[in-house]
C-alpha positions in Angstrom: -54.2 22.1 40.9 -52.4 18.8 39.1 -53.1 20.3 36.2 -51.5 23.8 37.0 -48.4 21.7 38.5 -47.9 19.9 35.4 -47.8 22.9 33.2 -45.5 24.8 35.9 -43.1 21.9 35.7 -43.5 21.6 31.8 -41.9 25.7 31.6 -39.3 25.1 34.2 -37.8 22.7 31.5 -38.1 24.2 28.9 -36.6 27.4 30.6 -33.7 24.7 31.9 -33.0 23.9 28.6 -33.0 27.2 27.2 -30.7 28.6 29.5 -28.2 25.6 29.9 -25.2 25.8 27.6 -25.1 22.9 24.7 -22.4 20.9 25.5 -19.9 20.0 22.3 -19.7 16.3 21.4 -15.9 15.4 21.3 -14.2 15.6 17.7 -14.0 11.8 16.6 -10.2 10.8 15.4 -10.1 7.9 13.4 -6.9 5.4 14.1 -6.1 3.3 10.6 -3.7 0.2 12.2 -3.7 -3.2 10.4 -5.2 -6.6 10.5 -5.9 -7.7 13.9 -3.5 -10.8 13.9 -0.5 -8.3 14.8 0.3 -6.0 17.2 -0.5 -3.0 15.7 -4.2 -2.9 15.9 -3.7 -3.6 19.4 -1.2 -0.7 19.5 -3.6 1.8 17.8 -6.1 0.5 20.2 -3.7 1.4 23.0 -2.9 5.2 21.8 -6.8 5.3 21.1 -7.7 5.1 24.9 -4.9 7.5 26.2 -5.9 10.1 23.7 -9.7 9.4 26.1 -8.3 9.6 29.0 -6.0 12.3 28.6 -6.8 14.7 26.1 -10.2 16.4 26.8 -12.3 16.9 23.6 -11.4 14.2 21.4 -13.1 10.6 21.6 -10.2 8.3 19.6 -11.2 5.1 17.6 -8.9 2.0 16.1 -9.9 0.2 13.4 -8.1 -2.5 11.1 -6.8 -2.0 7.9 -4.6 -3.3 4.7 -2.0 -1.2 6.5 0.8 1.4 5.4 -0.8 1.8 2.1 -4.2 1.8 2.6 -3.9 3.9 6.0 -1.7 6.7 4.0 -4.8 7.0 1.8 -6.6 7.3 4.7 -4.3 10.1 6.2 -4.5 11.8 2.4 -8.8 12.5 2.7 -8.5 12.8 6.1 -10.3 9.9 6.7 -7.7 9.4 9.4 -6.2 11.1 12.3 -3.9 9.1 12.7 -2.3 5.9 10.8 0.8 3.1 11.0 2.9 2.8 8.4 6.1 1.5 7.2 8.8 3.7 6.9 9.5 3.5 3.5 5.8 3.5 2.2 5.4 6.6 4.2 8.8 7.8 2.3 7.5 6.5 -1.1 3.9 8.4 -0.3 6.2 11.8 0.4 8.5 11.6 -2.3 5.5 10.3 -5.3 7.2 6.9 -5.8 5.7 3.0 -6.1 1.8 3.3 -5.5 2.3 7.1 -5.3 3.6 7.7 -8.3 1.4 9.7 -9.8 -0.2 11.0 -6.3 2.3 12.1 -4.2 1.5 12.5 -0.3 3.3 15.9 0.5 0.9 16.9 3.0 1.8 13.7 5.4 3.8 14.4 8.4 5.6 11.8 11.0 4.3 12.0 14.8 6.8 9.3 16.2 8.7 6.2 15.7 7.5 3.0 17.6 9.4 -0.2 17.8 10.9 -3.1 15.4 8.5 -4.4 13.1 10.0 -8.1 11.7 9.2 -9.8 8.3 9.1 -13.2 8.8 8.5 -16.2 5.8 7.0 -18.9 7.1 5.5 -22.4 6.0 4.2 -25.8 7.6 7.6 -27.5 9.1 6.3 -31.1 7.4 6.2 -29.5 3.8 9.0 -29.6 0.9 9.8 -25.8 1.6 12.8 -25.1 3.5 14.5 -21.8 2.2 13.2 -18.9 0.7 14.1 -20.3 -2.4 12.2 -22.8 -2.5 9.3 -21.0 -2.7 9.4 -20.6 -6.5 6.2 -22.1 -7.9 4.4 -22.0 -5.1 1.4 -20.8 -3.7 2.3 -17.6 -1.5 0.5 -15.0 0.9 2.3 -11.8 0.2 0.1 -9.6 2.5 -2.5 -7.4 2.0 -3.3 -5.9 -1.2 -2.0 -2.1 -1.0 0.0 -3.2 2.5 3.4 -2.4 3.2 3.8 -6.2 4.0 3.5 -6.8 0.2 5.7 -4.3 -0.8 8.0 -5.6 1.4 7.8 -8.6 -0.1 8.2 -8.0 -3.3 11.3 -6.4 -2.4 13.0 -9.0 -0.8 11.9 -11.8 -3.2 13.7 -9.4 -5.9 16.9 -9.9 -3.9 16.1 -13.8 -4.3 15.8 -13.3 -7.8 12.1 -14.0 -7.5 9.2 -11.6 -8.6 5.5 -12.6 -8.9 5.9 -14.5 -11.9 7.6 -17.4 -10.1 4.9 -17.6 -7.7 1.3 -17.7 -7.2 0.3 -14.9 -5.2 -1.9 -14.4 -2.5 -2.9 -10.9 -0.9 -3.6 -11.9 2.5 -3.6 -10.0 5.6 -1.5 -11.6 8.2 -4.4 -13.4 10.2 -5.8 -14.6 6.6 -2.4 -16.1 6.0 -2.4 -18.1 9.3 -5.9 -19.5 8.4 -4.8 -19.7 4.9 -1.8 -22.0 5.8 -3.3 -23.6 8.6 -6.3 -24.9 6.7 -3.7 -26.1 3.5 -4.8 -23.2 1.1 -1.4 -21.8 0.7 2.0 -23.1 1.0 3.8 -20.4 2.4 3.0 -17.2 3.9 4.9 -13.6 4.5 4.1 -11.3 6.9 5.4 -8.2 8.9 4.5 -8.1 12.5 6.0 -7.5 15.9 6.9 -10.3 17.9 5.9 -12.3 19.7 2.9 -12.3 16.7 -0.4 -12.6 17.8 -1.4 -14.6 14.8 1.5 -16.8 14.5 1.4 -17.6 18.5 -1.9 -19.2 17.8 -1.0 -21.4 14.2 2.1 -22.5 16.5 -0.3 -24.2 19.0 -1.8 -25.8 16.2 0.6 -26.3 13.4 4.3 -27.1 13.9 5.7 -24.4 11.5 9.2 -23.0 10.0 10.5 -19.6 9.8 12.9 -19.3 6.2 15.8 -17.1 7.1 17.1 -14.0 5.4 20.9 -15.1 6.1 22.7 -12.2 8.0 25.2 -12.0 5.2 22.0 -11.1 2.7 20.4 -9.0 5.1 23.8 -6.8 5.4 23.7 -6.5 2.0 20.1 -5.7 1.7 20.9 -3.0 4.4 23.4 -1.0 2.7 20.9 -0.7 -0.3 18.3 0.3 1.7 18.8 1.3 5.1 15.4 1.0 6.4 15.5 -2.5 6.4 18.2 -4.0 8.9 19.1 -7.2 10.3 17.5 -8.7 13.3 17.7 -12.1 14.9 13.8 -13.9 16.6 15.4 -15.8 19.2 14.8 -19.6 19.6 11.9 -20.6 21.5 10.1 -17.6 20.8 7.3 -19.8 19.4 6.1 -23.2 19.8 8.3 -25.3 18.5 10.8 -22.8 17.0 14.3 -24.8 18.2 17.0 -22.3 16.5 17.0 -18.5 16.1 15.0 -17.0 13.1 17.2 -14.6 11.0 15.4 -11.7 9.3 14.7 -8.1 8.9 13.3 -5.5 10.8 11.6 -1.8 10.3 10.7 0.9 12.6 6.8 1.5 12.3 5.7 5.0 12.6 2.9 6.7 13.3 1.9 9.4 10.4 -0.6 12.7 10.6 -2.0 15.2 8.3 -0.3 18.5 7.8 -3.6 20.1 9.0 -3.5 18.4 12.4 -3.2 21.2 14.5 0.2 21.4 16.8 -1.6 21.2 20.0 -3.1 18.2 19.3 0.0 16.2 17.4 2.2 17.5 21.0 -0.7 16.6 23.4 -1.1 12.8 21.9 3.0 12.4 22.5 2.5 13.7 26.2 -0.3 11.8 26.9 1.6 8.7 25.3 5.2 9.1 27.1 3.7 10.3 30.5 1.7 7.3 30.8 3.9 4.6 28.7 4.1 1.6 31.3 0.0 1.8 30.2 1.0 0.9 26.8 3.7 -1.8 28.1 1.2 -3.7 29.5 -0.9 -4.6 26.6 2.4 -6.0 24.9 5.5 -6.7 25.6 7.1 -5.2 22.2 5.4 -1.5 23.3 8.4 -1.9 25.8 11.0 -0.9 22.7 8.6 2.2 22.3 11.0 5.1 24.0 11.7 8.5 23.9 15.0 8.0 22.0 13.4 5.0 19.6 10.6 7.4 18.9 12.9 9.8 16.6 14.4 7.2 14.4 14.2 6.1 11.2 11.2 9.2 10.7 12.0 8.7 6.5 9.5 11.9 6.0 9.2 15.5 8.0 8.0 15.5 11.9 4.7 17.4 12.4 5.4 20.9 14.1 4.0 19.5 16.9 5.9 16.4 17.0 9.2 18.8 16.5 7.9 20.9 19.7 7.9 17.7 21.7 10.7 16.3 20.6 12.9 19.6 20.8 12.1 19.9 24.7 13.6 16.2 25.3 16.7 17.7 23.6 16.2 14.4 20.9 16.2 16.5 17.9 17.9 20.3 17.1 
């Protein structure tokens, strides 16, 4: 009889499984963001979790990254869902320029603007280095390699009259550069993060350190060349120790898709993003500047059809 039970209860599973459909594992989208000493890692981390909460059929992932070089890449094998970048890598992808030259990204597509990204030189406050000049001979984290951040930085160390050749160059990701200066390795570092910044909050506990302005007057100037870039102002006290406002530059970081996303999906990750924002604002304070009219600026390359659909039924684009 224990014997006959067994077997009964051995064909009622298999018949269970037989008859029960398979269920589909969700489709896996891979977020490309950048080191985790900024806020963008914590931003794709963000987006990740209301894309699995929201959106059924899709379990989203952040990871770190060189950033808006690397992560275009990323975007270009589909790698990627989704990926930060800086707006004028992303337009230097499209258009085949820089690190595209001979690979031009045509199939990348703009999802939405986020908020101001700032670059920011910085070195120990007791050291000989006190303006961005004086960093000629020295030993300098430009970011990491294929990043935005060093392009960036290359670009605004041209306007100084600077290129690598005055300097010894370091490609360190912005939390490498805080160790890196922290621990005496390098004399100067340059990043681009939101602020407040993660990784500098932290050296400032330790280190007393000082930002090297990009005067407003050069900043203007910098602007009308190249419009992406445009002058902000950190205000005092933002960081430990930081008595008098930092004058710099600041970008709009976007987030870019594939062509080949499809349009449901590009318009469902904006809804699930703008119908449940205050979700983003409390995981930092700079997703605050993330709104619906911020999100269409500054796009340097062509919205995603989806994107368009979204955006067209906020009446912020025609």
């Amino acid at each position: 009889m224990k014997c006959t039970l067994i077997a009964v209860g051995l064909i009622s599973l298999v018949v269970i499984g037989m008859t029960q459909p398979a269920v589909a594992a969700d489709e896996r989208l891979a977020i490309g963001t950048a080191s985790t000493g900024g806020t963008w890692y914590p931003l794709g981390g963000g987006v990740a979790n209301m894309i699995n909460t929201h959106i059924k059929g899709y379990y989203a992932a952040a990871h770190p990254s060189g950033a808006s070089i690397e992560n275009i890449r990323a975007i270009s094998k589909k790698q990627d869902a989704l990926a930060l970048s800086m707006p004028d890598t992303a337009f230097q992808a499209y258009q085949g320029l820089e690190a595209f030259a001979k690979n031009p990204v045509k199939e990348l597509r703009g999802l939405m603007s986020t908020y101001p990204i700032d670059i920011q030189f910085y070195t120990l406050a007791n050291g000989k280095i006190k303006s961005i000049e004086d960093l000629k001979g020295k030993k300098v984290a430009v970011g990491a390699p294929g990043s935005g951040t060093e392009a960036m930085a290359r670009y605004v160390l041209n306007v100084f009259k600077m290129t690598y050749d005055d300097i010894d160059e370091q490609f360190l990701s912005a939390t490498e550069t805080a160790e890196a200066l922290k621990d005496g390795n390098i004399d100067a570092g340059i990043v681009t993060l939101g602020t407040p910044a993660p990784a500098l909050i932290d050296l400032a506990t330790q280190r007393d350190i000082l930002f090297l302005d990009i005067e407003p007057g050069i900043a203007e100037k910098i602007n009308k060349e190249f419009p992406a870039y445009f002058p902000t102002t950190i205000p005092a006290g933002t960081y430990k120790g930081q008595d008098k406002p930092h004058h710099t530059l600041s970008w709009m970081g976007i987030f870019v898709v594939h062509q080949d996303m499809s349009e449901k999906l590009a318009y469902d990750i904006l809804k699930a993003v703008f119908d449940h924002k205050a979700d983003l604002d409390k995981i930092h304070a700079q997703f605050k500047n993330i709104t619906l009219e911020n999100a269409v600026k500054g796009m340097p390359i062509p919205f995603h059809p989806g994107a368009e659909k979204f955006f067209k039924e906020k009446g912020l684009i025609k």
